[in-house]
Phi, psi and omega in degrees: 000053190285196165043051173234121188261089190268116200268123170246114175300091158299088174236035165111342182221079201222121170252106194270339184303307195292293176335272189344318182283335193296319185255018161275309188329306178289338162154340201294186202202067199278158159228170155231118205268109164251016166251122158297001154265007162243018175269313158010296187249043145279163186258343192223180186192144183228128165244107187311185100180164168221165158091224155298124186310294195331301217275317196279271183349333135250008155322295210290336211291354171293305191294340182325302152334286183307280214306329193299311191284329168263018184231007206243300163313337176098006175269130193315147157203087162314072167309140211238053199079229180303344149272355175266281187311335184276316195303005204240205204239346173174164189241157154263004160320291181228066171327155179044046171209093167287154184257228188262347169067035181284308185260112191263171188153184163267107162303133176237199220212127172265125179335047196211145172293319199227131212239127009282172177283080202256140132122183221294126204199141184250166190234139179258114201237167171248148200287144190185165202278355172290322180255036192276116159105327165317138195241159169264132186125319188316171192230126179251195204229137196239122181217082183211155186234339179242164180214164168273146173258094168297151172233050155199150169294088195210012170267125193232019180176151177208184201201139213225093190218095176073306196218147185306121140243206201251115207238329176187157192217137154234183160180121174074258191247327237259138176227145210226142196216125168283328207249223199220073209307314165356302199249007199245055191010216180310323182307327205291317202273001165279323166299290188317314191300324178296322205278295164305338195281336192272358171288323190299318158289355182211042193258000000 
């Protein structure tokens, strides 16, 4: 799968070292973008993140414009935790910090005494080209204390942490992962290999 050009947004709150490597691994050819005018002539696009909605949401807010327009257009893009959560439209994290609103709905604060959700969790899935080769029940690695609530039929997959939440979402190209394929060994990295192989076919 050479020659796949993966854009990973860098906009301050990310761990790109680890992404990056994941996806050189599948054949790709990742760079790291802190201009929304470089992104365009990617074939693909990764939105990173850790940490707080407040700080990252206006972090991102330059790209917005670009991104709304090339994901509106159909170029694949893979949201990443906290990079998942900005595609939606505001968190209860940080009210009145809208996020990029590709998906609408809410981040909420998950139903569990003990919060964050760290480690090992299984997915309840639905069929899709992100979960080619993949059984229901596998299991990724999780570090969240809030998900998003889709208020559309864009859920493809969930998770059972106190309460059912949203576990990864799709619409058009665009793919949204609360949790951390990065880190979630062969199940995490056959979903990336999925992920370059439908950018390459629709690059």
């Amino acid at each position: 799968m050479s020659n796949v050009d993966v854009a990973i947004l860098d906009y301050g709150v990310g761990n790109l070292h680890s992404i990056r490597k994941a996806f050189e691994h599948h054949g790709a050819t990742p760079r790291i973008v802190s201009n929304p005018a470089d992104l365009a002539n990617a074939d693909g696009l990764v939105l990173p993140g850790v940490g707080a909605w407040g700080d990252a949401a206006k972090r991102v807010e330059p790209f917005r414009e670009e991104l709304l327009y090339l994901l509106t257009g159909g170029k694949p893009l893979l949201g990443i935790c906290l990079g998942y959560q900005l595609l939606f439209e505001a968190s209860e994290e940080d009210p009145g910090i809208n996020g990029l609103g590709y998906f609408r709905g809410t981040t909420r604060r998950l139903h569990h005494a003990k919060l964050p959700h760290i480690g090992w969790n299984t997915l309840s899935l639905t069929p899709d080209d992100l979960f080619d080769g993949l059984s229901d029940g596998c299991h990724v690695y999780y570090v969240n204390s809030f998900a998003p609530a889709p208020e559309e039929p864009v859920t493809i997959a969930t998770t059972t942490y106190g309460a059912t939440f949203t576990a990864a979402v799709r619409k058009r190209s665009t793919w949204g992962v609360q949790f951390h394929p990065e880190k979630s060994g062969a199940v995490g990295l056959r979903m990336i290999e999925n992920f370059v192989r439908y950018v390459k076919e629709n690059a």
